[in-house]
N, C-alpha and C positions, 0 to 999 in steps of 0.2 A: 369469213372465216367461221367455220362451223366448230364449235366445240361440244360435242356431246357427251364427253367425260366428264365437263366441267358443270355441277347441279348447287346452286346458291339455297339454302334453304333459308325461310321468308313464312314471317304472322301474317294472319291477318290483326288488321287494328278496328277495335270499337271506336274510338276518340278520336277526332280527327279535332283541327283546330291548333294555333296557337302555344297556348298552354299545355295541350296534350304533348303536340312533338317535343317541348321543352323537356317534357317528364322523361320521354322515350331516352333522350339523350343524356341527361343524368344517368339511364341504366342501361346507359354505353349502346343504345339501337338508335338508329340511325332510320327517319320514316322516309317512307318510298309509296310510290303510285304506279300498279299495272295497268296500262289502258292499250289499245289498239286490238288488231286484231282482224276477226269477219265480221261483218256488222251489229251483229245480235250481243256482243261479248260486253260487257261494263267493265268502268272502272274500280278497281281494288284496292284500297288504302293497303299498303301493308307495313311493316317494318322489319328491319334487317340487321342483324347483328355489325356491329363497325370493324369486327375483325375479319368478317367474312367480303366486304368491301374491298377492305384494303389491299387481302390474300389475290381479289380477284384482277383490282386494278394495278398490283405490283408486276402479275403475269400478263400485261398487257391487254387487258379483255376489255377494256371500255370503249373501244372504237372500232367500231362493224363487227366484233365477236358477236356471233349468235353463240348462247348458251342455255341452258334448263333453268327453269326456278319452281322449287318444289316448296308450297304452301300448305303448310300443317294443318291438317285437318281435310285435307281434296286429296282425291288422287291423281289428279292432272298434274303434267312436269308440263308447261307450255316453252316453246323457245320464244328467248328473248333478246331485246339488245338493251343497251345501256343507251337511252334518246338523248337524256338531260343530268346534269349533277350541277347542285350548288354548294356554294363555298361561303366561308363567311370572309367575308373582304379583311379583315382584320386578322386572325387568326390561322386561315387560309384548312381550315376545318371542315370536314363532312356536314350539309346542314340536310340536306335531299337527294334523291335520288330518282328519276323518273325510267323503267322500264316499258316499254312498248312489247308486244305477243308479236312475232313472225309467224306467218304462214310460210314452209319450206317449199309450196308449188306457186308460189306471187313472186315474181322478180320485187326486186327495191331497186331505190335510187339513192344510194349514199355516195359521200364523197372520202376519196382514198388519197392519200399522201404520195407526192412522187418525190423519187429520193434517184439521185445520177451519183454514178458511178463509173470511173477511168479518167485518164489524164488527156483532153479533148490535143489534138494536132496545132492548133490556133493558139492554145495555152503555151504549147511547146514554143512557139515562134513568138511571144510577146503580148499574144492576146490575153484578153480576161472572159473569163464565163460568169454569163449572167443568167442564174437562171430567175425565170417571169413566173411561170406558174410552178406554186408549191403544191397543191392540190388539183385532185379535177372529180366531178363527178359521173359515177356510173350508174346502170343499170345492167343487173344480174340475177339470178338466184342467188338465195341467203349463201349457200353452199358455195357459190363462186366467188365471191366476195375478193377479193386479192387482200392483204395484207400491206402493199404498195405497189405503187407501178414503179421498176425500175428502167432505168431508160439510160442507154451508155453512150458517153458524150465523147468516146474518144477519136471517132471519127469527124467528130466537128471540124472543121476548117477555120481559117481567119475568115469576118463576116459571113459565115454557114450560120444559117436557121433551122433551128428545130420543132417541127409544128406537131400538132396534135395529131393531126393526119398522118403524121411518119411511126407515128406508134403501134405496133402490133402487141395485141391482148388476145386474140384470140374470139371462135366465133360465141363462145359462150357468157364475152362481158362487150357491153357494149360502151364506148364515151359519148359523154350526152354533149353540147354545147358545138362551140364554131371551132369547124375541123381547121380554121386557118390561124386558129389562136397558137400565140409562139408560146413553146416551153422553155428554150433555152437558145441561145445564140453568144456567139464571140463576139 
């Protein structure tokens, strides 16, 4: 999912360490790390306002959204994705944030959420839908990324399998793993 409207604006940080993130957080930022990329590119300590977090992860954007992040003081917008975020296990609070650099011409391999939809034939007649895989992973361009794979169960039958290999995405995402892997069955 490519978002190019959407542009996170992001410090860099001198401090890094411990006590430093502690301070950031007191004044409501929240420290983050750019890394990835072409090879030559380093990592970036940066830091991120917690309201611009929030706004971003409220709209959905923390899982395969490619988006901008513009760093005060460059004039580079690199796209990026959301890699990693920690929590505080107690408080269930912002503590970090891990950002990786896409290149829009490198495929990725992330994994996208499948989500079934209709009332399977089997269901009708006493059966139960079970579905096995919640997830699966792809490889695509940033740009093709899906959102989810929907996959419609209504044609299922009593004992009908639904495998990986019965899924059409189309030629511009590929599924990575074993085409014999069951998604769903009655």
């Amino acid at each position: 999912m490519l978002q190019e409207n959407v542009v996170v604006e992001v410090e860099k940080r001198v401090e890094t360490g411990k006590n430093a993130c502690n301070r950031l957080r007191a004044k409501d930022l929240i420290p983050a790390v750019l890394y990835g990329g072409h090879s030559g590119a380093e990592s970036l300590p940066l830091s991120v306002p917690r309201k611009s977090l929030l706004d971003l992860f409220r709209k959905g954007l923390h899982q395969n959204a490619v988006f901008l992040v513009h760093v005060k003081g460059a004039d580079e917008k690199p796209h990026v994705m959301v890699r990693d975020v920690m929590l505080s296990p107690l408080r269930r609070e912002l503590l970090h944030v891990d950002f990786v650099r896409i290149l829009l011409d490198r495929k990725l391999k992330v994994k996208v959420p499948v989500e079934t939809f209709g009332t399977a034939v089997g269901v009708k007649l006493g059966g139960l839908l079970d579905v096995v895989t919640r997830e699966l992973e792809v490889e695509c361009l940033p740009a093709d990324i899906p959102a989810a794979i929907r996959v419609d169960v209504s044609e299922l039958d009593a004992d009908s399998v639904l495998r990986v290999a019965d899924l059409k995405l189309g030629e511009k995402v590929q599924i990575l793993g074993d085409p014999d892997r069951v998604v769903a069955h009655i």
